[in-house]
N, C-alpha and C positions, 0 to 999 in steps of 0.2 A: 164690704164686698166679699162673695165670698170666693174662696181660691179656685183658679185653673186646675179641672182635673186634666191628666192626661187623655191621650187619644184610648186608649189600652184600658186606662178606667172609665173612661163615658160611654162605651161599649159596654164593660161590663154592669156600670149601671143600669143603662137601658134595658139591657137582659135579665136585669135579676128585677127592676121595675114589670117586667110583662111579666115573669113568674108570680108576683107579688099581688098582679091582676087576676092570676089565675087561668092567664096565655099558655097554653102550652105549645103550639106552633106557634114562632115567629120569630123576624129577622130584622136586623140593624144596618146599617148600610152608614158606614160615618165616610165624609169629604172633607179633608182640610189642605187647604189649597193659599199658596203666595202667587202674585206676580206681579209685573210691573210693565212696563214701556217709556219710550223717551223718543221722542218725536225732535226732530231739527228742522229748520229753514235755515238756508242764509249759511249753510255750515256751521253753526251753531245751537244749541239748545232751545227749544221752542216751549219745551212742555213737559212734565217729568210725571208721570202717575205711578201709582203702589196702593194692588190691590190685594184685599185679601178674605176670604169666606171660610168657614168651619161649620158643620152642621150636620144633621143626621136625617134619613128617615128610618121607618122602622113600617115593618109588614106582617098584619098579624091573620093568620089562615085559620080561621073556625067552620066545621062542617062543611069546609069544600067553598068557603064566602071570604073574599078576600078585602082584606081593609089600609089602607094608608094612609098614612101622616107624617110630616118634616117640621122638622124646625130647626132655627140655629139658636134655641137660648138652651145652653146647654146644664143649665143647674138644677138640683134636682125636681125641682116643681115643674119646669120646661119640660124636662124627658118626661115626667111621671104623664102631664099633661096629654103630652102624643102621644104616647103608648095608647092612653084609653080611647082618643080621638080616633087611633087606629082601630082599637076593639069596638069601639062600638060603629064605626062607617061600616067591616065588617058583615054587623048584623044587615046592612041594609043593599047589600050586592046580593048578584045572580048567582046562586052555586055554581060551580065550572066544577066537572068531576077531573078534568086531569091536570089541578093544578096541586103542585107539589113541592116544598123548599125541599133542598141539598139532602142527604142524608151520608151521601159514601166522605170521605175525607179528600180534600182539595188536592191536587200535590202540588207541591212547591217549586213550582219551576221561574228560571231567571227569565223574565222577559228582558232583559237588557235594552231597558228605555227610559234608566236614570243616570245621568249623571251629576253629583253631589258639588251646588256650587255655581248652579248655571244661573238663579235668582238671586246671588249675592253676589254677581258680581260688579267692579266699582262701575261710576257715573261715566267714566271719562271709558272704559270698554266700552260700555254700551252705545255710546253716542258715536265712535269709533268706528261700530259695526256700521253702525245707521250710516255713516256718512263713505264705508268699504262700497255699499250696495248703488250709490250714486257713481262710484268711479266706475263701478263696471256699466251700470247702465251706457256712462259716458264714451267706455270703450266698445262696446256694441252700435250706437251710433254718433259719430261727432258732433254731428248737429247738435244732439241734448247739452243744454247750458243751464236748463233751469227746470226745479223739483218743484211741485206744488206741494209733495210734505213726503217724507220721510220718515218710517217709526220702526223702531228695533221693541220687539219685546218678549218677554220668558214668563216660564212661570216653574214651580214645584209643587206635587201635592200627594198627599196620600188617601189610597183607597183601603177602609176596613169593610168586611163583611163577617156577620157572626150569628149564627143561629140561637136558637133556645133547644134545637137538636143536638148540636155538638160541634158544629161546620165552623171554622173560623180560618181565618186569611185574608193576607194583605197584598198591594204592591204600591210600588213608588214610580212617578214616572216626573219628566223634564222634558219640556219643549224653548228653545227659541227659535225665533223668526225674526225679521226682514221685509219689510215691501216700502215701493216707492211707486210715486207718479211723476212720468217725467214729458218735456213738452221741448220740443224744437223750439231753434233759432226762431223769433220772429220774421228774418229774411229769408227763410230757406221756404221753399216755392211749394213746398205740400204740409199740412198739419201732421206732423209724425206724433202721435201718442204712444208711452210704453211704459208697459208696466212689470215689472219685476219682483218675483217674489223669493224670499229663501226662506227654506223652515228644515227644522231638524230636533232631535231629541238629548242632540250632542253635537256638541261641536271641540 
């Protein structure tokens, strides 16, 4: 098997694979991405997933003809593979005269929509949250006594983009959330349904 390159080298790969093609416009776009969720009934653990994707596409601009291809087998046969998948789809699009990758340089500004730690955090937080978002339901209406399902879930990932121009830049970003379904007393005189959501990039 062979090794894990980094995000930073699979990029640079790709890029020096479209030179290698004889590309000279075109662009990488890598996504590698964790998350998970934890779903409860019963006030307890129902369900535990963890998921996770890594992969590229890449875009390659010949004559004004634009070509794409993805994939996640990231080794070099994988990338060499899309690259050309890209070059030659390419050949087979409508020119567009005003289509154009990056040329000026990115700037580097903080989007401030990571925070480091939100997908590791332990089993018993998360299920925690999951089961915060029921109390408030419950304090919004009394009547609610019972959830039909409950799920806390996050994720982490990062965005690369890099030309064969010169353009390159990243960001990182972190979401969790919250939602429930909740359902009235059987005794209480009307069907109350509610549904409650949280979401955030931090918490």
């Amino acid at each position: 098997m062979s090794e894990r390159l980094t995000n930073e080298a699979t990029v640079d790969l790709a890029l020096s694979t479209l030179r290698s093609l004889g590309v000279a416009t075109g662009e990488v776009f890598l996504r590698d991405a964790h998350s998970g969720s934890v779903e409860i009934k019963e006030r307890a653990i129902e369900s535990v997933i963890a998921r996770a994707e890594r992969g590229i596409g890449i875009r390659v601009l010949e004559e004004q003809r634009l070509g794409f291809a993805y994939t996640s087998d990231l080794g070099a046969a994988g990338i060499r593979a899309c690259a050309d998948t890209a070059r030659r789809m390419s050949r087979l699009t409508e020119p567009d005269g005003d289509l154009a990758l990056a040329t000026r340089p990115i700037d580097d500004v903080d989007l401030d929509i990571f925070q480091q730690g939100t997908a590791d955090r332990p089993l018993n937080e998360r299920a925690a949250a999951a089961m915060a978002v029921e109390d408030a339901a419950q304090a919004v209406d009394p009547r609610v006594q019972h959830f039909r399902k409950t799920t806390y879930s996050d994720s982490e990932s990062i965005t690369m983009i890099a030309t064969t121009t010169g353009i390159r830049a990243s960001y990182r970003e972190s979401y969790c959330g919250a939602m429930t379904s909740a359902v009235k007393l059987p005794s209480a005189p009307a069907v109350v349904k509610t549904s409650l959501a949280v979401f955030g990039h931090a918490t």
